[in-house]
N, CA, C and O of each residue as an XYZ file, in Angstrom:
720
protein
N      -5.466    -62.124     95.632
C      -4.341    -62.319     94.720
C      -3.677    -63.646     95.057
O      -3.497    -63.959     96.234
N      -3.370    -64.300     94.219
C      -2.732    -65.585     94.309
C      -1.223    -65.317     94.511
O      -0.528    -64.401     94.071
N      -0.804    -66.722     95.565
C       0.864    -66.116     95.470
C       2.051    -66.484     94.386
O       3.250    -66.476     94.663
N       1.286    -66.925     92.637
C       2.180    -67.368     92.334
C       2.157    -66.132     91.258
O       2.576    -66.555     90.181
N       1.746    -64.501     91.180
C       1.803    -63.452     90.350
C       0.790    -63.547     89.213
O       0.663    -62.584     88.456
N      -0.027    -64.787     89.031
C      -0.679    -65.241     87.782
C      -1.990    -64.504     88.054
O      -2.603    -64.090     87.070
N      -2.416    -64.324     89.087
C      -3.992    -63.409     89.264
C      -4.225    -62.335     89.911
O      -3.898    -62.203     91.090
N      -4.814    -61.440     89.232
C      -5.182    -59.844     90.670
C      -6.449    -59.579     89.999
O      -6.578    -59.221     88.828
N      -7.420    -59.800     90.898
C      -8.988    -59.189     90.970
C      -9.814    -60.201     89.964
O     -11.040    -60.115     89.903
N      -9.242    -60.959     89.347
C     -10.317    -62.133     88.193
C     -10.527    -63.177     89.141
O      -9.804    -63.945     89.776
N     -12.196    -62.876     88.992
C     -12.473    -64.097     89.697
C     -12.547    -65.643     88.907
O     -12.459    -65.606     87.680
N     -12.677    -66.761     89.451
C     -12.280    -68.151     88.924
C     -13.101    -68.237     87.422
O     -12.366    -68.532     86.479
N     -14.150    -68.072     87.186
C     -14.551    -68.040     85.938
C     -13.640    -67.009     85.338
O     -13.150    -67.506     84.324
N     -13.283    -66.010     85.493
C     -12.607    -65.282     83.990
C     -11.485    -65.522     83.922
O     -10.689    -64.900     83.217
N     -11.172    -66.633     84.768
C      -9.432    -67.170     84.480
C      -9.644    -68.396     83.868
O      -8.658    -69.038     83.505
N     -11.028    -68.932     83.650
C     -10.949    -70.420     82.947
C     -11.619    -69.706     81.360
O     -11.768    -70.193     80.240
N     -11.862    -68.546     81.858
C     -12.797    -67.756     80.218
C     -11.541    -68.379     79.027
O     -10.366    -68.695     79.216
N     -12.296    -68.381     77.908
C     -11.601    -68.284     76.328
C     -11.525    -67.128     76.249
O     -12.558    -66.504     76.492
N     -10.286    -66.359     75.881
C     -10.298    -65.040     75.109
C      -9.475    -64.980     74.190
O      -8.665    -65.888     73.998
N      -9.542    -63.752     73.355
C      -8.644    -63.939     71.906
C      -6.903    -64.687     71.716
O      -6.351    -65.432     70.907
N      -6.557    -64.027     72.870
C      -5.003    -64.265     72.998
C      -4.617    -65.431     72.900
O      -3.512    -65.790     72.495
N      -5.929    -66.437     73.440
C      -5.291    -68.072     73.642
C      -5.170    -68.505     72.619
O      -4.294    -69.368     72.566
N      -5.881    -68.212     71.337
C      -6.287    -68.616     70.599
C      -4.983    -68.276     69.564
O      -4.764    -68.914     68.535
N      -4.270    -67.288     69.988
C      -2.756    -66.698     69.010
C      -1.900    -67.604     68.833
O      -1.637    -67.893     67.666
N      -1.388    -68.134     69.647
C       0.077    -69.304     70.511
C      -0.325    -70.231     70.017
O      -1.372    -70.700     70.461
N       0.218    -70.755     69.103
C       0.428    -72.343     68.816
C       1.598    -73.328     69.451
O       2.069    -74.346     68.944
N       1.944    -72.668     70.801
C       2.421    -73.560     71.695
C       2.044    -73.353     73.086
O       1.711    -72.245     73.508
N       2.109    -74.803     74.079
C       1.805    -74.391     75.128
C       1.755    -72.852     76.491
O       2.535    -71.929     76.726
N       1.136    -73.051     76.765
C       0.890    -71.739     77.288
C       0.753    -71.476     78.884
O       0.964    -72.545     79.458
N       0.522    -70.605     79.652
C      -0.072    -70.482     80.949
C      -0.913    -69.173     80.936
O      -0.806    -68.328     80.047
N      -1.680    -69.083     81.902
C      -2.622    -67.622     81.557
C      -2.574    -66.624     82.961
O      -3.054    -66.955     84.046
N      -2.021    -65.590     82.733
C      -1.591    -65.048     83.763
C      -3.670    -63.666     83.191
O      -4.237    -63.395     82.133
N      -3.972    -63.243     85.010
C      -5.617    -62.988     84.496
C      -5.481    -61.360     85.610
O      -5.143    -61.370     86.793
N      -5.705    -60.606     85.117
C      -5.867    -59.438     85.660
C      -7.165    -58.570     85.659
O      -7.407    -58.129     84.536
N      -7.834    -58.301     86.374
C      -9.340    -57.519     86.510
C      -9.475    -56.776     86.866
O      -8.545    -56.367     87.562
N     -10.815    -55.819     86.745
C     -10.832    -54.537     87.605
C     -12.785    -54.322     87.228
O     -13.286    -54.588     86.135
N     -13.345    -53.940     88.113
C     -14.806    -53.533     88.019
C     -14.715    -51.471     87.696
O     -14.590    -50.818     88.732
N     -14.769    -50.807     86.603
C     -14.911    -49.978     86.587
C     -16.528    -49.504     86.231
O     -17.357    -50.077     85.523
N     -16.657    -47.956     87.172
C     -18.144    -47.572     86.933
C     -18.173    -46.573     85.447
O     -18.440    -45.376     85.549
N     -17.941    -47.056     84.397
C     -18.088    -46.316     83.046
C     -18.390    -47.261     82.391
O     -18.150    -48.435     82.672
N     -19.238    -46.641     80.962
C     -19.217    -47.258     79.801
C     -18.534    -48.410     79.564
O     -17.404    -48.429     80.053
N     -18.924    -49.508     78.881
C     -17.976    -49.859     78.254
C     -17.439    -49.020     76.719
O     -17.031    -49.851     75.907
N     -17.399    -48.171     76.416
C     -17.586    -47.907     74.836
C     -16.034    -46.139     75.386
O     -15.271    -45.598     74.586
N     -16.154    -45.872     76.654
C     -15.732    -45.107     77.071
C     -14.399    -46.052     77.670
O     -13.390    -45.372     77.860
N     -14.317    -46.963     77.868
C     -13.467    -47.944     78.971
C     -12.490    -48.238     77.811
O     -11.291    -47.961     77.814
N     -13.381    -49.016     76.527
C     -12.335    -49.155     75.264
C     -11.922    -47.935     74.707
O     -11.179    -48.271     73.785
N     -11.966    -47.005     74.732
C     -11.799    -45.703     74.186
C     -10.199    -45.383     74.795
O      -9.198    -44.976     74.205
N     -10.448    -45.790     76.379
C      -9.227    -45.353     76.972
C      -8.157    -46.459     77.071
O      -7.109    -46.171     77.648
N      -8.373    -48.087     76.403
C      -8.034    -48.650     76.141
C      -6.821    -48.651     74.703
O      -5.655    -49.009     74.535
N      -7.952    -48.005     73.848
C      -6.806    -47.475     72.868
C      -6.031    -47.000     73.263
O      -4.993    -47.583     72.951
N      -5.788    -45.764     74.136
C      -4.888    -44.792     74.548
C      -3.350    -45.556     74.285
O      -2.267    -45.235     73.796
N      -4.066    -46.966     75.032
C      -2.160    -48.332     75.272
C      -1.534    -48.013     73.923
O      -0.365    -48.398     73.923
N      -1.806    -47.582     73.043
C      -1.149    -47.253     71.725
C      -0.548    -46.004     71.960
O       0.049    -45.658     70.941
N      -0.471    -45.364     72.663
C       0.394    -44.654     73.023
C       1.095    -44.306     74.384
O       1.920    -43.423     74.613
N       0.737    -44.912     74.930
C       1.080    -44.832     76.409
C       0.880    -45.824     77.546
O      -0.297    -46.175     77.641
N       1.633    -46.326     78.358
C       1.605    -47.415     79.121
C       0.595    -47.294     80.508
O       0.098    -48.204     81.173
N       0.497    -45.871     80.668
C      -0.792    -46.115     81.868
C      -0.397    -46.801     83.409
O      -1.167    -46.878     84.366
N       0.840    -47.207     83.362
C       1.852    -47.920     84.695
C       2.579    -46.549     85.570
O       2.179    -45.414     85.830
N       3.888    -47.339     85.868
C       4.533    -46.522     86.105
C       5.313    -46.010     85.115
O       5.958    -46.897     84.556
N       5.477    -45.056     84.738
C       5.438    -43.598     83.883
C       7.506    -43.498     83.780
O       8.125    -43.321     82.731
N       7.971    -43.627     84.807
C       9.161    -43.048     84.989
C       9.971    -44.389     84.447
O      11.135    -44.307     84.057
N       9.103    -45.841     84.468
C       9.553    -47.344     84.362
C       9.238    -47.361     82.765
O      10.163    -47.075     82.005
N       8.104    -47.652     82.295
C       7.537    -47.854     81.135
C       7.302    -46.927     80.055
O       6.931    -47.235     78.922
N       7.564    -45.679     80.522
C       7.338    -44.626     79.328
C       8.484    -43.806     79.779
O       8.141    -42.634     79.935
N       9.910    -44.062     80.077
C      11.061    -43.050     80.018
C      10.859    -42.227     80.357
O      11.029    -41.274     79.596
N      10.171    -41.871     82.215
C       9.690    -40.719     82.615
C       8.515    -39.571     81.942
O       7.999    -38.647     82.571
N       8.276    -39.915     80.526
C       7.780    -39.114     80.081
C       5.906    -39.411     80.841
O       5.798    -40.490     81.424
N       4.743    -38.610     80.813
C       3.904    -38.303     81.404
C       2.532    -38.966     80.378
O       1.897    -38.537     79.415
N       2.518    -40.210     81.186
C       0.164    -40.982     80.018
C      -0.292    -39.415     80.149
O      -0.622    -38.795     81.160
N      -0.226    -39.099     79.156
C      -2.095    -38.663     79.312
C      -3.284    -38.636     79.786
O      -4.201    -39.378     79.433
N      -3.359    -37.391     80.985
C      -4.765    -37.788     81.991
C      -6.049    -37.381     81.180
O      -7.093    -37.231     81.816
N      -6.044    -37.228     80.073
C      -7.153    -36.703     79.125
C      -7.509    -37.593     77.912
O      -6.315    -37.796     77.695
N      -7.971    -38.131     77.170
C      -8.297    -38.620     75.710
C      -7.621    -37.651     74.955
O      -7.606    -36.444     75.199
N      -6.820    -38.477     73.624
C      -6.281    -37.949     72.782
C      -7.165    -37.526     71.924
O      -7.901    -38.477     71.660
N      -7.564    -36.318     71.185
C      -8.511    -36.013     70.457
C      -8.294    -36.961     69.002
O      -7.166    -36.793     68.538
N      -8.827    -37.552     68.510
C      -8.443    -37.884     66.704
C      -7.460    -38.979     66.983
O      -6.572    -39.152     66.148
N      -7.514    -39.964     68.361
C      -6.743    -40.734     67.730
C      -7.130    -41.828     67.248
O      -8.187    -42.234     67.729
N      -6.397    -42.816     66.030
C      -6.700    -43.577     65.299
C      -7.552    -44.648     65.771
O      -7.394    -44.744     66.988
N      -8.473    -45.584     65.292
C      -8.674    -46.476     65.747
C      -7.962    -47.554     65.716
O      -7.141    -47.443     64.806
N      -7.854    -48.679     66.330
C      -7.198    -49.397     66.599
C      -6.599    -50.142     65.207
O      -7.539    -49.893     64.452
N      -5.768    -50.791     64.502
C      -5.454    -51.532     63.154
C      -4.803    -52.662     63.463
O      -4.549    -52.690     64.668
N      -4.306    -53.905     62.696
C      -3.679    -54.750     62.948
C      -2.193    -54.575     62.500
O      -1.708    -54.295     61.404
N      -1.686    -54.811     63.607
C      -0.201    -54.441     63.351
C       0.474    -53.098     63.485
O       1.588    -52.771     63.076
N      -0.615    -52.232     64.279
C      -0.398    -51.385     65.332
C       0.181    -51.551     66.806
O      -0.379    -52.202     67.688
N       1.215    -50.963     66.924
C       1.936    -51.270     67.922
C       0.809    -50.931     69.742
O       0.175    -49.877     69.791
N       0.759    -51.662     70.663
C       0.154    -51.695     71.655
C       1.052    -51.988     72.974
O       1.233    -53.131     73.393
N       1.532    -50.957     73.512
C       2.402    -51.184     74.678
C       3.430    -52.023     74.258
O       4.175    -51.302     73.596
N       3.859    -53.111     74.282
C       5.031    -54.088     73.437
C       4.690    -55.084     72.878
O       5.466    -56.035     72.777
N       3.325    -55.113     72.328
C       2.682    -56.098     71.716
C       2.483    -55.077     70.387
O       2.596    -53.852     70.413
N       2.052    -56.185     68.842
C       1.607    -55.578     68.131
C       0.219    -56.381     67.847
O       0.182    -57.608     67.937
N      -1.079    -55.494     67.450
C      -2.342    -55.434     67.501
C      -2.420    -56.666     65.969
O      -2.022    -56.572     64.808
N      -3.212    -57.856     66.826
C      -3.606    -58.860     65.441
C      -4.751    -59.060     65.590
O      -5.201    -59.849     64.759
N      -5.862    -58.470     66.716
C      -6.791    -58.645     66.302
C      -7.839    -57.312     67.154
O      -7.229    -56.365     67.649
N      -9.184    -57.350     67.241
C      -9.989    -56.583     67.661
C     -11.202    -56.343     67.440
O     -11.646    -56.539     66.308
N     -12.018    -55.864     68.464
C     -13.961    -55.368     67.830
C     -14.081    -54.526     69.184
O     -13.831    -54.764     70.366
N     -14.700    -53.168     68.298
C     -14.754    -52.149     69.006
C     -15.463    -52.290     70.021
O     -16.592    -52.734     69.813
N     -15.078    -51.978     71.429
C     -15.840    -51.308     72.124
C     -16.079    -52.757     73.281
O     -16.689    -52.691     74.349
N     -15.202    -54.395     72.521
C     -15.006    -55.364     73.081
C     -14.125    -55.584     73.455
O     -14.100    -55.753     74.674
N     -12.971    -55.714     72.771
C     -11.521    -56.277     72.795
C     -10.137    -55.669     72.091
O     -10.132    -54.977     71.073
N      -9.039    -56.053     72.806
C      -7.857    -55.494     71.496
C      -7.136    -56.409     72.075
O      -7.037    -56.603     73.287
N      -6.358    -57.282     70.767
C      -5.616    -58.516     71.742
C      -4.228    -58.248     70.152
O      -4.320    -57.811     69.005
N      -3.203    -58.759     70.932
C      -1.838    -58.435     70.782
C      -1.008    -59.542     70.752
O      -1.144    -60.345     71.675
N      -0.193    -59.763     69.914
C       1.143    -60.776     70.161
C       2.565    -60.521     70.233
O       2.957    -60.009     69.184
N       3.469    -60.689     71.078
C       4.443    -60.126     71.638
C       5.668    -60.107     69.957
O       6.037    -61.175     69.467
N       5.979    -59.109     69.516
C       6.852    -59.342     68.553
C       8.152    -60.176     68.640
O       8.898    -60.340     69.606
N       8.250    -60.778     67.077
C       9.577    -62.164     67.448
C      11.019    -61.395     67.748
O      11.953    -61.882     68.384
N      10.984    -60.291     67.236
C      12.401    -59.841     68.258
C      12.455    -59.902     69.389
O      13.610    -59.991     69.805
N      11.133    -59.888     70.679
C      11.185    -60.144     71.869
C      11.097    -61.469     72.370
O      11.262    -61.615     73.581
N      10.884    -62.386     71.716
C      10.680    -63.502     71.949
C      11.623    -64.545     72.444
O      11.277    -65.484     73.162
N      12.866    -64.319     72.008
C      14.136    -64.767     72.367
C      14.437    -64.178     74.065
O      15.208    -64.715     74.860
N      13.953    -63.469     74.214
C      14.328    -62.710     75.821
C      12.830    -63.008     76.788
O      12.825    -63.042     78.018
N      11.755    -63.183     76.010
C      10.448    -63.284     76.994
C       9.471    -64.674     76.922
O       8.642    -65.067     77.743
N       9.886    -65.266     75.624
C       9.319    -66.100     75.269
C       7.871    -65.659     74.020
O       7.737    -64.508     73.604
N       7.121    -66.582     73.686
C       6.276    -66.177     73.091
C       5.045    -65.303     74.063
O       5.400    -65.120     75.227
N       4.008    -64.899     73.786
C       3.312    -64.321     74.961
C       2.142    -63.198     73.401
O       2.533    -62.743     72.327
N       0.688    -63.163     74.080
C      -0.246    -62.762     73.637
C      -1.071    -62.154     74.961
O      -1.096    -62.648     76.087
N      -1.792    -60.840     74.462
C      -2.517    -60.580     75.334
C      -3.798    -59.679     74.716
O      -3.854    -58.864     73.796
N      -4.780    -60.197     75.634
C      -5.997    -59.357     75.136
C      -6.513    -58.444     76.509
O      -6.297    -58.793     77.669
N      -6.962    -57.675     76.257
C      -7.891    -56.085     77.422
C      -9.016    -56.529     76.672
O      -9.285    -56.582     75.472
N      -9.599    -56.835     77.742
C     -11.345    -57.194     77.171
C     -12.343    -56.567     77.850
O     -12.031    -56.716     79.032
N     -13.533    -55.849     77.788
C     -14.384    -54.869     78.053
C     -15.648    -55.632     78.319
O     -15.957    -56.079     77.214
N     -16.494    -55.998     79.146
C     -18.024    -56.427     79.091
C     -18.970    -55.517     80.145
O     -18.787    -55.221     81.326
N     -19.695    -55.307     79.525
C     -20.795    -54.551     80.431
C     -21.224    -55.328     81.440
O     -21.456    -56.519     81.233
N     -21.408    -54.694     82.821
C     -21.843    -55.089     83.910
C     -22.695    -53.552     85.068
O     -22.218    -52.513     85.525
N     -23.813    -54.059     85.119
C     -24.710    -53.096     86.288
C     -25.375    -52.163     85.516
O     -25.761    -52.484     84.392
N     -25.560    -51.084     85.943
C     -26.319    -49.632     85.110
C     -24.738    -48.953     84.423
O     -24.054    -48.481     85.331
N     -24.328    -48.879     83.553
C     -23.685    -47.910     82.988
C     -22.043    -48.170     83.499
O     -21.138    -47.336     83.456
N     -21.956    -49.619     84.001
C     -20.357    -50.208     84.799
C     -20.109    -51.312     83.540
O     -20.945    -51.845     82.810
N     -18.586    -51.452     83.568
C     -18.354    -52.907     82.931
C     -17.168    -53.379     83.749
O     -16.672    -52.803     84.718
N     -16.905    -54.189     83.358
C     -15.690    -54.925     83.666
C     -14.281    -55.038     82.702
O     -14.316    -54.928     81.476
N     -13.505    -55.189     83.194
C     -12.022    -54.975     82.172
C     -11.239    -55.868     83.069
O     -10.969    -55.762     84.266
N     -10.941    -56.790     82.174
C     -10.607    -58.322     82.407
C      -9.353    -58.266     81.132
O      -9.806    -58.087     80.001
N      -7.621    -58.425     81.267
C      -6.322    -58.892     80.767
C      -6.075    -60.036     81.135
O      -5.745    -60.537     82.210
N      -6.291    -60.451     80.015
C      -5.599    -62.289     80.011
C      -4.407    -62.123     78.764
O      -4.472    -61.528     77.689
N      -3.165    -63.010     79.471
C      -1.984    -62.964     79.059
C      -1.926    -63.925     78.705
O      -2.723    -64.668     79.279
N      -1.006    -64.650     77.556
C      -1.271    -65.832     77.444
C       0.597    -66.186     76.930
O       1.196    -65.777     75.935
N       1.038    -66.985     77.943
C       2.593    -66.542     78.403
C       3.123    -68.430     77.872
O       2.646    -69.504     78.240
N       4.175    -68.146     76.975
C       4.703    -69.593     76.757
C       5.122    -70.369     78.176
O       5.504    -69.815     79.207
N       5.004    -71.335     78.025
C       5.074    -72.604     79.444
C       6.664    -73.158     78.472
O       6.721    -74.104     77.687
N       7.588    -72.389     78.790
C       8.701    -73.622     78.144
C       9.197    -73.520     79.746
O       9.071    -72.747     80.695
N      10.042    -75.199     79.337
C       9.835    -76.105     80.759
C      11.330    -76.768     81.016
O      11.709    -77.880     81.384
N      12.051    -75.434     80.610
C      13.828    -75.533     81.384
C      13.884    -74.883     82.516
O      14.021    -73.665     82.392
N      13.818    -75.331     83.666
C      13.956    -74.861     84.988
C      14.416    -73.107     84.612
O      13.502    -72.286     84.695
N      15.364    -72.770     84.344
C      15.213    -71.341     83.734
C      14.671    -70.227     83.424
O      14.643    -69.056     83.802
N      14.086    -71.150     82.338
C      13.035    -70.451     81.525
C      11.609    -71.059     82.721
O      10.613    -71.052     81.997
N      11.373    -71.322     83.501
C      10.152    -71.232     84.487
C      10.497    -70.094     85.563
O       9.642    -69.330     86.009
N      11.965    -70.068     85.958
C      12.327    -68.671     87.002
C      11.780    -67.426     86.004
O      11.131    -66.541     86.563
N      11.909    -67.365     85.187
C      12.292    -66.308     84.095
C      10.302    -66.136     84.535
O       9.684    -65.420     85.324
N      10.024    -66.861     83.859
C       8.524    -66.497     84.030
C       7.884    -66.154     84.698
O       7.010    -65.316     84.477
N       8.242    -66.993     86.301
C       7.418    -66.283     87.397
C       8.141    -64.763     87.843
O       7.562    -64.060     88.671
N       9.222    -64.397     87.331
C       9.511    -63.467     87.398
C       8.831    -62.189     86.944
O       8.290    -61.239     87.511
N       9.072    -62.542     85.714
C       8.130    -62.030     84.459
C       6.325    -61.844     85.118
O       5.933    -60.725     85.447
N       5.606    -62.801     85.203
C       4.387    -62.784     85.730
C       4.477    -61.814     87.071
O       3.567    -60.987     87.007
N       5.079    -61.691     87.966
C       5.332    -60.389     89.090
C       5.665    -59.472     88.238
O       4.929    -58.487     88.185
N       6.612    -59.522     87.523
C       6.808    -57.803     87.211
C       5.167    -57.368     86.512
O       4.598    -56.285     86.649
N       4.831    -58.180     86.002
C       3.803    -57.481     84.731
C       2.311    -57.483     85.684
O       1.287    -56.884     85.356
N       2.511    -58.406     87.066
C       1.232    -58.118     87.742
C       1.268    -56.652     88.651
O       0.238    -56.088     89.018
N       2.518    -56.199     88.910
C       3.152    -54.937     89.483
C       2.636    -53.877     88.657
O       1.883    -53.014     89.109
N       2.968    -53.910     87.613
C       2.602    -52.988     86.345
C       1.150    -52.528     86.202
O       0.497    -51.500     86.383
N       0.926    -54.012     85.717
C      -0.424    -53.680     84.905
C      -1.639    -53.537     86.208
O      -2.613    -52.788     86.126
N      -1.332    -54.426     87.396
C      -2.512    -53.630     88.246
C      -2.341    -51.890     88.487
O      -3.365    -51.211     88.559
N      -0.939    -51.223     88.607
C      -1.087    -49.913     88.372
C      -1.965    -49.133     86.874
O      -2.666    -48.128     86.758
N      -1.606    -49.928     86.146
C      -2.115    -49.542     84.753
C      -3.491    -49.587     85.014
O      -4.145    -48.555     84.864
N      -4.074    -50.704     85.410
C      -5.681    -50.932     85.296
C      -6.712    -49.990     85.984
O      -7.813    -49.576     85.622
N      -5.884    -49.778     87.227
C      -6.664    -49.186     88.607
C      -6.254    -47.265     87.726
O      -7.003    -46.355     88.084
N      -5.005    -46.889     86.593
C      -4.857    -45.791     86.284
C      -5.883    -45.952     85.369
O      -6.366    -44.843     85.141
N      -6.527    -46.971     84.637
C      -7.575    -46.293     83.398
C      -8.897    -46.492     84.382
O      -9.814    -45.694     84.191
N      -9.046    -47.366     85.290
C     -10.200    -47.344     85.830
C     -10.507    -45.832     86.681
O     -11.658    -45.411     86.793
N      -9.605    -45.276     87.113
C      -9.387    -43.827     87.665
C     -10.203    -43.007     86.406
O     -11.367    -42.615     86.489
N      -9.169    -42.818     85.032
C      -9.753    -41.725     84.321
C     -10.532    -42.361     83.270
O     -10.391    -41.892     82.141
N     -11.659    -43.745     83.492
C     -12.585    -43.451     82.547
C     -13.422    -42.967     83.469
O     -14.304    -42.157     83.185
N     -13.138    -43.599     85.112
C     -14.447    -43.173     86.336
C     -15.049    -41.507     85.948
O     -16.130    -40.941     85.790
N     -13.562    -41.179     85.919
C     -13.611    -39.549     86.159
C     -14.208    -38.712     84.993
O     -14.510    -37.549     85.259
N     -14.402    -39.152     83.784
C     -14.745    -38.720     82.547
C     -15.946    -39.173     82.382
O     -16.677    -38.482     81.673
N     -16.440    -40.274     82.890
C     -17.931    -40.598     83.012
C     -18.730    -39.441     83.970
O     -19.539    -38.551     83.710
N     -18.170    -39.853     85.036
C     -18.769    -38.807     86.080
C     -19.040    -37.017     85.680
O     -19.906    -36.190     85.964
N     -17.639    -37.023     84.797
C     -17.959    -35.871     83.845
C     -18.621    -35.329     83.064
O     -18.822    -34.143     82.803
N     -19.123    -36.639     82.510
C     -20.523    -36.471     81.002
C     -21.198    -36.540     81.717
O     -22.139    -36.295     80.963
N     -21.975    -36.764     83.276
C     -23.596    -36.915     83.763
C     -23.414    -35.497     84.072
O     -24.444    -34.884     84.353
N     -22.073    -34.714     84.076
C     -22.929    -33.637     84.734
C     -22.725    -32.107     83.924
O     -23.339    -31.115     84.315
């Protein structure tokens, strides 16, 4: 992990990768890169990826008002749409079973800045992939607004490595479930 909150578990190529999010921001940016090697599907990994449409997958008592993620798949839930709400992003783009990438709504923008993010899925090994979050966080450059950020970049590397290591937990466990 780097000590400035911008990386946990992406190694140097998937922090220089292109992914959808960069591509959102039509202003400068920085890329904060979060990873995780899980042993499931990818098709099972995005599955529980959707779930972020309803539930934050973090800490529970912080991000979802104490109320309790779901250690199970929601039966029937929707597939993903644009302009479906995704943790505090709303959904502008996606392809199943690859990606779901998000742009921070303009009511938040005044308090966080602009900011895009994609959860991206690639197969790796026998039946493993990888799940790689790239954030893609406005660079405005008032001494301020740079505290604000690296702030921001810790809280959300606090978070979302709980989040990642919680879906990498229950797709492990639901895979391991279907072999047997």
């Amino acid at each position: 992990m780097h000590v400035n909150g911008r990386v946990w578990g992406a190694t140097p190529s998937e922090q220089q990768a292109k992914y959808p999010c960069d591509a959102v921001l039509k202003v400068p940016c920085e890329g904060w890169t979060r990873a995780v090697d899980v042993s499931a599907p990818c098709d099972l990994v995005y599955r529980w990826l959707q779930q972020l449409t309803i539930a934050p997958y973090s800490y529970d008592w912080i991000d979802f008002r104490g109320q309790k993620s779901p250690d199970r798949l929601t039966p029937d839930l929707p597939p993903p749409a644009v302009g479906q709400n995704f943790l505090v992003f709303d959904i502008v783009e996606f392809e199943a079973d690859r990606h779901i990438t998000g742009v921070l709504p303009e009511r938040l923008v005044p308090r966080h800045g602009r900011m895009a993010v994609t959860y991206a899925v690639s197969a790796r090994g026998a039946g493993g992939c990888r799940l790689v979050v790239k954030v893609a966080a406005e660079a405005r450059t008032a001494p301020h607004h740079r505290v604000l950020r690296r702030l921001l970049a810790w809280g959300d590397l606090v978070m979302m490595r709980k989040q990642l290591l919680t879906l990498k937990r229950l797709a492990e466990r639901d895979a391991a479930e279907a072999r047997h």
